[in-house]
C-alpha positions in Angstrom: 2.6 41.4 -36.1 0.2 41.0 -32.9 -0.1 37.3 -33.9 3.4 36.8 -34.7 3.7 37.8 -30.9 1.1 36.0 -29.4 2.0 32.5 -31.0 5.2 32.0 -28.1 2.8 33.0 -25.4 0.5 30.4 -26.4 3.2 27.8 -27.1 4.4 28.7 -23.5 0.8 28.2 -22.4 0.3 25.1 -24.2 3.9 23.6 -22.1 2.8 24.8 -18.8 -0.4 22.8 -19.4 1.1 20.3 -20.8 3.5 20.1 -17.6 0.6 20.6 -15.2 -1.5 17.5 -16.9 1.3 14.8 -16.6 2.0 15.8 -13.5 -2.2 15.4 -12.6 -1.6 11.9 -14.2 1.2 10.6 -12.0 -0.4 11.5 -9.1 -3.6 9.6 -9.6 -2.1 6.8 -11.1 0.1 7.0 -7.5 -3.5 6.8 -5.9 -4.6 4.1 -7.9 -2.1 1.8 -7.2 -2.1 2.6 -3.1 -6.2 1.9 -3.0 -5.5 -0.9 -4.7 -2.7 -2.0 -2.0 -5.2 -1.0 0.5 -7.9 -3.1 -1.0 -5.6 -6.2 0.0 -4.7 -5.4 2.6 -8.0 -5.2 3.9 -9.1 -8.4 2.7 -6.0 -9.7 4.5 -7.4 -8.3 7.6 -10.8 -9.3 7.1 -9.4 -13.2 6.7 -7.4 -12.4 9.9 -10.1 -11.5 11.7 -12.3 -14.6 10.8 -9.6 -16.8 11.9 -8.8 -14.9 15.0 -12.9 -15.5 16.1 -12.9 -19.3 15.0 -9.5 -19.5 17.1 -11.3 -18.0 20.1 -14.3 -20.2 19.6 -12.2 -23.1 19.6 -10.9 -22.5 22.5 -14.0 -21.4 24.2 -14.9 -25.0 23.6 -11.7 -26.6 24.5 -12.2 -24.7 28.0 -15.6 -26.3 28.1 -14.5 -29.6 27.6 -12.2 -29.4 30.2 -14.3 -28.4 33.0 -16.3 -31.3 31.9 -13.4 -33.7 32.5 -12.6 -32.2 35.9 -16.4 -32.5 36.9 -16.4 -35.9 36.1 -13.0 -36.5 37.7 -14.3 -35.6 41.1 -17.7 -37.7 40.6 -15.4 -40.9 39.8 -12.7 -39.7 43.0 -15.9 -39.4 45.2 -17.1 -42.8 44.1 -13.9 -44.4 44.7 -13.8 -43.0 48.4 -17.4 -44.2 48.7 -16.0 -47.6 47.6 -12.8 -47.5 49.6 -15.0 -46.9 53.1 -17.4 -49.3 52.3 -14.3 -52.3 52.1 -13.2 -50.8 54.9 -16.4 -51.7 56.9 -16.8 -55.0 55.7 -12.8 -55.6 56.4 -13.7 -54.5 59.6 -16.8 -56.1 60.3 -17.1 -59.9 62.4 -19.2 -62.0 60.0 -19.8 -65.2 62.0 -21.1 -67.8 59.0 -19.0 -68.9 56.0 -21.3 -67.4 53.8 -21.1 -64.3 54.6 -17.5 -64.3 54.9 -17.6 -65.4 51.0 -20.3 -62.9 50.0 -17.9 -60.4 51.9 -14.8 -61.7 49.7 -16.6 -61.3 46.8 -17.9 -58.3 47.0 -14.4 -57.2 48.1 -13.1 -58.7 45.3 -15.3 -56.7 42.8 -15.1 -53.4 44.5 -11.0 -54.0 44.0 -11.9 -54.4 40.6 -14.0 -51.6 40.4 -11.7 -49.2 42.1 -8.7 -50.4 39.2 -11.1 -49.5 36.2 -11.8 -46.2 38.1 -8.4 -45.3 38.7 -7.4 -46.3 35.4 -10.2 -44.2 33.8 -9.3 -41.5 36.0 -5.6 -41.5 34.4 -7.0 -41.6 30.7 -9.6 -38.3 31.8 -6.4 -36.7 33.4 -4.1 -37.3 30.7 -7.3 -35.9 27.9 -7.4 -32.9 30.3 -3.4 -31.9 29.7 -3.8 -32.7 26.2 -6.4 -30.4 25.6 -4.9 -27.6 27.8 -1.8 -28.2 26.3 -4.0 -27.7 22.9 -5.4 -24.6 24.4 -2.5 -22.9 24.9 -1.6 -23.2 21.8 -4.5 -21.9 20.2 -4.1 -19.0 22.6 -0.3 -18.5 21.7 -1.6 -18.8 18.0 -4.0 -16.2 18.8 -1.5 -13.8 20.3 0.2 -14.1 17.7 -2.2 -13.4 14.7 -3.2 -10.2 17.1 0.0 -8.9 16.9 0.2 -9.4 12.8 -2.9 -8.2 12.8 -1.7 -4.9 14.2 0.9 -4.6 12.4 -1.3 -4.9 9.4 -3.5 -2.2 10.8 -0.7 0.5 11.2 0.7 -0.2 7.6 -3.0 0.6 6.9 -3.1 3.3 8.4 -0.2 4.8 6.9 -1.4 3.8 3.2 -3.7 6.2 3.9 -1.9 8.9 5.1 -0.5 8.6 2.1 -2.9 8.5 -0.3 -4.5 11.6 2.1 -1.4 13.6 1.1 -1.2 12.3 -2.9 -4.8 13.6 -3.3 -3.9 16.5 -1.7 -0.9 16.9 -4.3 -3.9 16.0 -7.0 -6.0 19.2 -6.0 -2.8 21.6 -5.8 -1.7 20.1 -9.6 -5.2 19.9 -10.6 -5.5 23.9 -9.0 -2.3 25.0 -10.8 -3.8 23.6 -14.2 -6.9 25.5 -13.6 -5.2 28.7 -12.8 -2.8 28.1 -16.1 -5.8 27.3 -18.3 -7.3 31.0 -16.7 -4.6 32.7 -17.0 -4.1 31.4 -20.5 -7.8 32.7 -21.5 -7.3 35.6 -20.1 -3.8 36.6 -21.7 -5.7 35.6 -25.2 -8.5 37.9 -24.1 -6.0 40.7 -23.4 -4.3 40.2 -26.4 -7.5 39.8 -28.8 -8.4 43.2 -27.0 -5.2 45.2 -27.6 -3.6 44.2 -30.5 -6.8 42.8 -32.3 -5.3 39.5 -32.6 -8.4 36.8 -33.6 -8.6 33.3 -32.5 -10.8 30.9 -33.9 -13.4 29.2 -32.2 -12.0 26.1 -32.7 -8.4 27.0 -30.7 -9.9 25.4 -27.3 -10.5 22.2 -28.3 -6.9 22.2 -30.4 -5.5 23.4 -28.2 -6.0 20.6 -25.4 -5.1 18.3 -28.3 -2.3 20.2 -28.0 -1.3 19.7 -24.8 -2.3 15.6 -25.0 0.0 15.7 -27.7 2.4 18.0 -26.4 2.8 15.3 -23.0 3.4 12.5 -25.0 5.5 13.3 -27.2 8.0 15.3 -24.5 7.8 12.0 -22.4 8.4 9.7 -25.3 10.8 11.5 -27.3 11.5 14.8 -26.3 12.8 14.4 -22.6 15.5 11.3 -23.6 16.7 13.5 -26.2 17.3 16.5 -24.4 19.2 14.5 -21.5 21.0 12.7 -24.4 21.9 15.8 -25.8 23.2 17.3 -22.4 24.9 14.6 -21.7 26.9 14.8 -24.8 27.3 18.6 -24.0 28.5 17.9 -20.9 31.0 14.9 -22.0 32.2 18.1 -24.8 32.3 20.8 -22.3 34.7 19.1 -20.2 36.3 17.8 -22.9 37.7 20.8 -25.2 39.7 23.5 -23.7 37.5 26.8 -23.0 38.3 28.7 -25.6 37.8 26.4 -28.3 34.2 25.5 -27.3 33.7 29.6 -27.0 35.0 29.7 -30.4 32.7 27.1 -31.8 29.9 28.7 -30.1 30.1 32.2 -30.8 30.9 31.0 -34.2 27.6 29.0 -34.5 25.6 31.7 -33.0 27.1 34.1 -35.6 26.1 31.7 -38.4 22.6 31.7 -37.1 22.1 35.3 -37.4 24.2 35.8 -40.6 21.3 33.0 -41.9 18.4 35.2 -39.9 19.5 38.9 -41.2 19.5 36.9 -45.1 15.9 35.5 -45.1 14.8 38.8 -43.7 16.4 41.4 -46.3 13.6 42.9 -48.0 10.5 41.7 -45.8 8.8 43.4 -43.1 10.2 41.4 -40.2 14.6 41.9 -41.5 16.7 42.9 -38.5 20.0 44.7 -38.9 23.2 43.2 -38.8 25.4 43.5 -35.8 28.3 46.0 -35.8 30.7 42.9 -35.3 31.5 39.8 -35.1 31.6 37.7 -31.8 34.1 35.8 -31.4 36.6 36.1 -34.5 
């Protein structure tokens, strides 16, 4: 009789665990999958970040560049004013002989010359000086940019792992709650082995966590689609027949049952009497 009694208090036991481990299992498979999205996103980040310094490196260089060209912008302007005064002096000056009036022509004539190649290589350094800040401020509007995403990247971060925080945290409550069940569980087999002498064999812990792997996969592969099946037919039934006709058919069915109970236990140890009436007729 005492292990009649105890075998729906283990079956309860065996549920709750049951319960408490598939619940343990969607929770760290939950974890899993969020390290793994924080795993790319911080390689995403890291790549980010390499670009960002070889974006500021290249512009550190650009700058560089251009304070070259305006270095040697002033050196070729201070040449050509050098040149301009000195064919100003010899425009000015009286040369008496021929000659010196030719040499003066000449040399007019190549400082002319001179001052058009500077001027015109003046233009080419000016126009490789907007180029590159024009370069340049794109690589800093790049920049700006990949900032930005790169912030944005770090707050989703951030909240992955708030997230993940809070599903671990989930983990130890489930992973608490099992314990507990499991104690409790001993203990109510201890209590009952104690007061009703009911004896378990030494082999009912490691059944019984069979048990309960068994137990999880069969209620989330068969058990669970046909119980909503089945109250969804109910349902569709209940709202379908009129109210006393499914109380009929149910008191009817229950009555069956225990006419069926009260015949298998006439004559044994565990018979129940029958009720004083029917329900439902």
């Amino acid at each position: 009789m005492a292990s009649h009694g105890a075998l729906p208090i283990a079956f309860a036991v065996l549920l709750c665990s049951s319960f408490l481990l598939t619940q343990c299992t969607v929770v760290a498979a939950s974890v899993s999958s969020l390290s793994s999205h924080e795993q790319e996103q911080e390689q995403e980040i890291r790549r980010l970040r390499s670009k960002v310094a070889s974006l500021e490196d290249e512009v550190s260089g650009r700058k560089e560049e251009t304070s070259q060209l305006e270095s040697l912008v002033r050196e070729k302007t201070a040449q050509i004013a050098a040149l301009v005064g000195g064919l100003e002096v010899l425009q000015v000056t009286n040369v008496a002989d021929d000659e010196s009036v030719m040499k003066a022509s000449t040399n007019s004539a190549m400082l002319e010359e001179q001052i058009e190649r500077l001027g015109n290589d003046l233009e080419d350094q000016v126009k490789k000086g907007e180029s590159l800040e024009a370069r340049a401020s794109e690589a800093e509007k790049s920049l700006l940019e990949l900032g930005q995403k790169l912030e944005h990247v770090e707050k989703i971060n951030i909240e992955q792992r708030k997230k993940i925080e809070e599903l671990e945290h989930h983990l130890q409550n489930a992973e608490g709650q099992l314990s507990e069940g499991q104690t409790e569980a001993k203990l109510k087999a201890e209590e009952l082995a104690m007061d009703r002498g009911m004896w378990l064999p030494y082999w009912f812990a490691s059944r019984s966590e069979h048990c309960q792997e068994l137990a999880s996969v069969k209620w989330r592969l068969h058990g669970k689609p046909a119980v909503d099946a089945l109250m969804q037919k109910a349902s569709a039934a209940l709202f379908a027949l009129p109210v006393y006709f499914v109380y009929k058919i149910f008191s009817a069915t229950i009555w069956k049952k225990i006419q069926a109970r009260g015949n298998r236990g006439r004559g044994g140890r565990f018979s129940r009497r029958k009720p004083a009436r029917r329900v439902g007729k």
